[in-house]
C-alpha positions, 0 to 999 in steps of 0.5 A: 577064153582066148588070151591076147598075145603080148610082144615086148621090144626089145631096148636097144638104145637105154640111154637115148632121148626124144627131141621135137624141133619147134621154131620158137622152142624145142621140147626134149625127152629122156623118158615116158614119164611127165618128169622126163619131158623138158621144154628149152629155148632155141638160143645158144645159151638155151643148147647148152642148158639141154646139152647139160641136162642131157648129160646129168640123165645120162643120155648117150644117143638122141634122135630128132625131126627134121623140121625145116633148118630149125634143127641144123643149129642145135645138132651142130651143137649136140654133136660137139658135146659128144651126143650120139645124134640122128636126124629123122624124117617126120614121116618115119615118126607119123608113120609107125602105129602106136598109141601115140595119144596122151604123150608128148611127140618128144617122148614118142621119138624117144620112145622109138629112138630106144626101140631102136625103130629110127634110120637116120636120114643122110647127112653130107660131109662139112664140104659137101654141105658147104657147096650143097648151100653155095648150089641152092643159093645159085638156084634160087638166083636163077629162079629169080632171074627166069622170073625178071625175064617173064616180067620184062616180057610182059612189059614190053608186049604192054608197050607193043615191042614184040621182041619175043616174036622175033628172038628167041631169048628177049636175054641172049645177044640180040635181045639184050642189045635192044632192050638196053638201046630201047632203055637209053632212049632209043625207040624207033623200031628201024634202028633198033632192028640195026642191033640184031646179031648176024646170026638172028633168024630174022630180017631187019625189017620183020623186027623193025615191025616187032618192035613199034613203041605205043608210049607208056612210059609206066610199063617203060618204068616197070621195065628198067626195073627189071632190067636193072634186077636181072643184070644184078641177079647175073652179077650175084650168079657169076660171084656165086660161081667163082665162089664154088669154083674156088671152094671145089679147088680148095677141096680137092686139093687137099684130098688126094685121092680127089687128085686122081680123079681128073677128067681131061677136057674135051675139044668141043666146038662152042655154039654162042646164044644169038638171040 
């Protein structure tokens, strides 16, 4: 009769334990055994309870999912209590075969953690996380501000002004100015089309026949709306720059081997958005 062939791992992490990040509580592992398997809460006082428990088993290095930004708190605060932490991507947990039946996903991070099977997903430094959250808030403005654009343009075919026909960007110079005319009461089309940059593409005349107002003055509510979001959103955008530009100075003033790496500026001729 063949016998089956038994591997053993070997443990490379005797001191590790096992966390599955929740949104409403986070269960914790230092062990395979049902006394081994803790359930804390998410608040600060909660942290420090686990970070103490921890410490009573004697863990050193701890690994843990990277489930949306639930964990960002909690790894803040074990890293300040001298643990050893990984963040694992949730795919690397799913994707190694095991039994994974009849355990709690904490012991199985644990258990893998202790196997030394886990690789910790990148983490940038405070700096670079701080323009890395500054960047994706800008983001995010310009998402919402592309998404008051196409609103705006829907209001204004509904009311008959076909300024995207003859502009190319309802936002840039010539646009911009005719829809704040249009918002302040002027709805005659011949006098709108005075607005135009020199530089737009079209005649008077052809945006004079674009822009014929039909009356609503729903779709006109609906459109200072948006106009008043998009402006603000512009607003929020500038800050946000300003805010990086500051914070990449400050940062590279205080490294100097940033210092030397400088890019002289390049005489360009600037092309200014007309439309």
């Amino acid at each position: 009769m063949e016998t089956k062939k038994q591997i053993s791992l070997e443990v490379v992490n005797s001191n590790a334990a096992g966390i599955d990040i929740g949104s409403r509580s986070h269960w914790v592992a230092v062990g395979q055994n049902a006394e081994d398997v803790k359930e804390f809460g998410v608040y600060s006082q909660d942290q420090l309870e686990m970070c103490h428990w921890l410490h009573s088993n004697g863990v050193t290095s701890i690994a843990m999912e990277s489930t949306g930004t639930y964990w960002q708190n909690l790894f803040s605060t074990l890293v300040g209590q001298g643990f050893d932490v990984i963040l694992v991507n949730g795919r690397q947990t799913k994707n190694i075969k095991g039994k994974k039946t009849d355990i709690k996903d904490c012991q199985w991070i644990q258990k893998l953690h202790s196997l030394g099977l886990l690789n910790a997903s990148f983490l940038p430094d405070s700096d670079t996380d701080t323009i890395r959250t500054y960047s994706r808030h800008r983001q995010n403005l310009l998402k919402q501000s592309a998404s008051c654009t196409r609103r705006m343009q829907k209001y204004l075919r509904l009311m008959n002004m076909r300024l995207e026909v003859v502009v190319r960007d309802i936002v840039g110079l010539t646009g911009s100015c005719i829809i704040e005319a249009f918002l302040n009461g002027e709805y005659r089309g011949e006098e709108l089309a005075k607005l135009r940059h020199y530089n737009c593409r079209k005649s008077e005349e052809e945006i004079a026949k674009a822009l014929q107002f039909n009356g609503r003055k729903d779709y006109l509510f609906a459109l200072q709306q948006e106009w008043d979001s998009y402006k603000h959103l512009q607003q929020q955008i500038m800050d946000t720059d300003l805010q990086i530009d500051r914070l990449l100075k400050e940062f590279i003033e205080k490294d100097d081997h940033k210092k030397q790496h400088t890019i002289e500026k390049k005489s360009t001729s600037v092309k200014i958005k007309t439309q």
